[in-house]
C-alpha positions as CSV (number, residue, x, y, z in Angstrom):
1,X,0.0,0.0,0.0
2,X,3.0,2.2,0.9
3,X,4.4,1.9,-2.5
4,X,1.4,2.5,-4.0
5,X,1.5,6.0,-2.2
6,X,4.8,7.0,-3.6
7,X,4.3,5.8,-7.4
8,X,0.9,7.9,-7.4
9,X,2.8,10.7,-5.9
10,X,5.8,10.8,-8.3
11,X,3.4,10.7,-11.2
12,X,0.9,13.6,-9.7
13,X,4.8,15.5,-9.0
14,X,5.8,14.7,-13.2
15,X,2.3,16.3,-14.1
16,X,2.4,18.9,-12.2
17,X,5.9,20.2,-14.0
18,X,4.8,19.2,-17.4
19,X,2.3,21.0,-17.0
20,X,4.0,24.1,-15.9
21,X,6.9,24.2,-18.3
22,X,7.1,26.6,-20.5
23,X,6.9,27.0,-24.6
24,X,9.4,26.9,-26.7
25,X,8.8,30.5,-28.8
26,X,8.4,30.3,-32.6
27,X,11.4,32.0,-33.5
28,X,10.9,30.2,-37.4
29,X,7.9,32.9,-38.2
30,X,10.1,35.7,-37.6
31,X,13.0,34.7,-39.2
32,X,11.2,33.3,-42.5
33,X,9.5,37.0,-42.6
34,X,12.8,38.5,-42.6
35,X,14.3,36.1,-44.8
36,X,11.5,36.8,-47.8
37,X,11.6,40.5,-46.6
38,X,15.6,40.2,-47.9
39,X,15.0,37.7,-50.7
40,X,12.6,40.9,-52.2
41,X,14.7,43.5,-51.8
42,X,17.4,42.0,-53.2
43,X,15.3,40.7,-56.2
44,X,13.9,44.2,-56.4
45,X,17.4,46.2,-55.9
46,X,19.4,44.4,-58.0
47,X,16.8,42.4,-60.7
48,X,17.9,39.2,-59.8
49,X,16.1,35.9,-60.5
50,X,14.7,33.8,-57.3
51,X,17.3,31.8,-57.1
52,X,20.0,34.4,-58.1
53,X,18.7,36.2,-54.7
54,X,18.6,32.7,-52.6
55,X,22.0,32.1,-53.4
56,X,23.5,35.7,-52.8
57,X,21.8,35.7,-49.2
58,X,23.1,32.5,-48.0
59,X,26.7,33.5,-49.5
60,X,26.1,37.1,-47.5
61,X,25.2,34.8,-44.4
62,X,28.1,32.3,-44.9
63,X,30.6,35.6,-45.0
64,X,29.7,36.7,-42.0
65,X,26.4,39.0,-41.9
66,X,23.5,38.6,-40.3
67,X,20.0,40.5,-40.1
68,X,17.4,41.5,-42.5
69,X,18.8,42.9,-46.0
70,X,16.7,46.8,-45.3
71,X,18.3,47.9,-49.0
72,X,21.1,47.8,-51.7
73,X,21.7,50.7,-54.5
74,X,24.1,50.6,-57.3
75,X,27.3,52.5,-56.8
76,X,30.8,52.9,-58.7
77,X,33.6,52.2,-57.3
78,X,36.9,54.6,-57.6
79,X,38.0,52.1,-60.6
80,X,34.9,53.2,-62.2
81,X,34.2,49.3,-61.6
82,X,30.1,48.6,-60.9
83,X,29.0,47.5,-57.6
84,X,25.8,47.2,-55.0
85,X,26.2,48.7,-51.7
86,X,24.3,46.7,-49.6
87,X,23.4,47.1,-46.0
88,X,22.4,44.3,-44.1
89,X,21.0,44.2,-40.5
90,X,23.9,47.0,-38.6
91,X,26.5,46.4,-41.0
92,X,27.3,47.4,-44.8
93,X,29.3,45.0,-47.5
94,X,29.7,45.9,-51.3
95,X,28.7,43.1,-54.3
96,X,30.5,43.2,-57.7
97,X,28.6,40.9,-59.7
98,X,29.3,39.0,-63.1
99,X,27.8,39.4,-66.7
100,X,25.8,35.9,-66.0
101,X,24.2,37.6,-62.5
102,X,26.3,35.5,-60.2
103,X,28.9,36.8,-57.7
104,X,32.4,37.8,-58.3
105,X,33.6,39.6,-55.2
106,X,32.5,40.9,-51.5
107,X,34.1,43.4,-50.1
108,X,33.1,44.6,-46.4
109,X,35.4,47.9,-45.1
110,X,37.8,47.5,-47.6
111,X,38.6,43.6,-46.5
112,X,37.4,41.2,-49.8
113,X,35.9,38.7,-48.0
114,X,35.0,36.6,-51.3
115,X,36.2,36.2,-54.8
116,X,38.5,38.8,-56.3
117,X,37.4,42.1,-57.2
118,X,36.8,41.9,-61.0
119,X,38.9,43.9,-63.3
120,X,37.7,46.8,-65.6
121,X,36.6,45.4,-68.3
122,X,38.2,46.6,-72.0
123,X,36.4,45.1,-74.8
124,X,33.9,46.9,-76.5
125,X,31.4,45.5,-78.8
126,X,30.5,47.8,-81.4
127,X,27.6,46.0,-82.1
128,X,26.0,46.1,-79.0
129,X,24.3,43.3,-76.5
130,X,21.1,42.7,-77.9
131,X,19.8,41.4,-74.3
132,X,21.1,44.9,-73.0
133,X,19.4,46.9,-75.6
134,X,16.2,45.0,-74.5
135,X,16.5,45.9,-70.5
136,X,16.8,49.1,-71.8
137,X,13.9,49.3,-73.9
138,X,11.8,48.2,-71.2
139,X,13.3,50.5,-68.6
140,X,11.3,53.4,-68.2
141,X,13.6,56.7,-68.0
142,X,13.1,58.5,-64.7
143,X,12.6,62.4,-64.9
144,X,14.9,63.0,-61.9
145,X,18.4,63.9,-62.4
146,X,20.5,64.9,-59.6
147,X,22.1,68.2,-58.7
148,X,23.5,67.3,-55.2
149,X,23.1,65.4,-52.3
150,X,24.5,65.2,-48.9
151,X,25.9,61.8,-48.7
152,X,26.9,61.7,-45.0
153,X,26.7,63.8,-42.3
154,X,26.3,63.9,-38.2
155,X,23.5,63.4,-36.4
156,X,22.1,66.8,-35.4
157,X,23.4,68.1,-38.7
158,X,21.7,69.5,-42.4
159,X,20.5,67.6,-44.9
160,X,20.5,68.8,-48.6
161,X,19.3,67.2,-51.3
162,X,19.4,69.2,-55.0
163,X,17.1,67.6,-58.0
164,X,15.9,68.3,-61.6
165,X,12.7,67.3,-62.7
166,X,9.6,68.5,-64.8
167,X,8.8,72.1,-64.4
168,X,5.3,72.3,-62.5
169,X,5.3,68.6,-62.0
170,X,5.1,67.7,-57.8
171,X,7.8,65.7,-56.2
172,X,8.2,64.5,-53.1
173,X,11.2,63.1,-50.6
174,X,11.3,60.5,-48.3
175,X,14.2,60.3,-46.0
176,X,14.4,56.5,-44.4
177,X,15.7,55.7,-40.8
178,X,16.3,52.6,-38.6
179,X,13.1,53.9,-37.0
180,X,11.4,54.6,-40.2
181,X,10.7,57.7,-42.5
182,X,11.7,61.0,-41.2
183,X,8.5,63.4,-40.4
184,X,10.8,66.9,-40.8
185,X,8.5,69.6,-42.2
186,X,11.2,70.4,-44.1
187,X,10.7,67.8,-46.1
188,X,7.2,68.4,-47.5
189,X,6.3,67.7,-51.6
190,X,7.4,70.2,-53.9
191,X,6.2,71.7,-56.9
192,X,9.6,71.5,-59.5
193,X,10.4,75.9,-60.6
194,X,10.3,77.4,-63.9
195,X,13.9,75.4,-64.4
196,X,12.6,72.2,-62.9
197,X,14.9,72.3,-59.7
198,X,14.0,71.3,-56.6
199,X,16.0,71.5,-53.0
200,X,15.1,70.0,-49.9
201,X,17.0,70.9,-46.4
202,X,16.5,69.7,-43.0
203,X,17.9,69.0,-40.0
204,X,18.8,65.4,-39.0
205,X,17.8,64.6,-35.5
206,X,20.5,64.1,-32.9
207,X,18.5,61.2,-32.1
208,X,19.3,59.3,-35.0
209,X,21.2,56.6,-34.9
210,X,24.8,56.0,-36.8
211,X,24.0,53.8,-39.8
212,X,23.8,53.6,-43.7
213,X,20.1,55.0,-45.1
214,X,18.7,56.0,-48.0
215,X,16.8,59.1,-49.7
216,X,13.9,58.5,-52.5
217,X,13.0,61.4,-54.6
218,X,9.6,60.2,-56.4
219,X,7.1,62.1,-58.4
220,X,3.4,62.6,-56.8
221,X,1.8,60.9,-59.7
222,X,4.1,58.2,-60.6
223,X,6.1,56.3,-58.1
224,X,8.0,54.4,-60.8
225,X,9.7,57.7,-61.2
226,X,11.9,58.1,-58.9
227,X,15.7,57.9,-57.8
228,X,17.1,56.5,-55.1
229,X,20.3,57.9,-53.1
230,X,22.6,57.0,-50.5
231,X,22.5,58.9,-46.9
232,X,24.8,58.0,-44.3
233,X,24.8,59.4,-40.5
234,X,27.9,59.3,-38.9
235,X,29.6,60.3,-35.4
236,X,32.1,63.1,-36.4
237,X,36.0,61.5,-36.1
238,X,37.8,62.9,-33.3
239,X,41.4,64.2,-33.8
């Protein structure tokens, strides 16, 4: 009888803990969002194919980054060699791709952390790629050209952002954060002058966090027209 009293109280004692253990959080939601939240952007940025944009992410991963991929924009490098600057949950790394939309190099601060940097390229066919001149056929010309932009600055400091577009067409900025898209009134639509030029200034909060953003510059009627510039905030060096 004795042992009878024990083996129902162990198994009342193993009920009452399983039943007070807690769940295991679904961390495979989250990380599946961000993971199709990169796999766009990159498609988007950089008009890659599916599974062009799979295997550039898990190459990013395998090198070292981690996070959500928030955007990339095409740059030139000091070679006049194409790249995309991408920035990737808090840090930044640079792409050079190859003609077949694969990766040639990745360079993060300098460091090349994959492939080789390709060289400048010095044939020239007169003829011309016909699958280029179809891309281009089917891109649609923005009506933004830019003047001058601030490309980095402090946090606490101006902003300035000089455009070109169509004269009494409506344009408007957006300004994106960590925290999201700046509310400055300064940075209100504006109608494009006589000349078609358009300036935005504002201040940057002090708030803002050090980090790589970006500026769009759309028109009010047509968000396919736009451009799309680089804005970094950065701690002033001291010496």
């Amino acid at each position: 009888m004795k042992h009878r009293f024990v083996l129902f109280a162990l198994v009342l004692l193993l009920s009452l803990f399983a039943g007070c253990a807690p769940e295991r959080p679904d961390l495979g939601a989250s990380e599946g969002d961000m993971r199709a939240s990169s796999l766009s952007c990159l498609s988007e940025a950089m008009t890659l194919d599916e599974w062009q944009a799979e295997a550039l992410l898990d190459l990013l991963i395998e090198q070292g980054m981690a996070g959500e991929v928030l955007f990339a924009y095409p740059a030139t490098d000091d070679a006049d060699r194409a790249y995309y600057h991408i920035w990737m949950g808090e840090a930044t790394v640079d792409v050079y791709m190859k003609d077949d939309g694969s990766v040639a190099a990745i360079s993060k601060a300098g460091v090349v952390l994959y492939g080789e940097v390709p060289a400048i390229s010095e044939s020239v066919d007169d003829e011309g790629d016909t699958n280029g001149d179809e891309a281009d056929e089917d891109a649609i010309p923005s009506t933004i050209t830019l003047d001058v932009h601030t490309a980095a600055v402090a946090p606490g400091g101006m902003g300035r952002v000089s455009v070109f577009g169509m004269p009494g067409e409506q344009y408007k900025i957006k300004v994106y954060y960590a925290g999201g898209v700046s509310t400055a009134k300064a940075l209100a639509p504006l109608v494009a002058a006589e000349d078609g030029s358009l300036v935005w200034e504002w201040k940057v909060s002090s708030q803002v966090k050090p980090g790589v953003y970006k500026i769009e510059v759309v028109h009010a009627e047509n968000k396919n027209d736009k451009i799309v510039l680089p804005f970094e905030v950065a701690e002033e060096s001291e010496e």
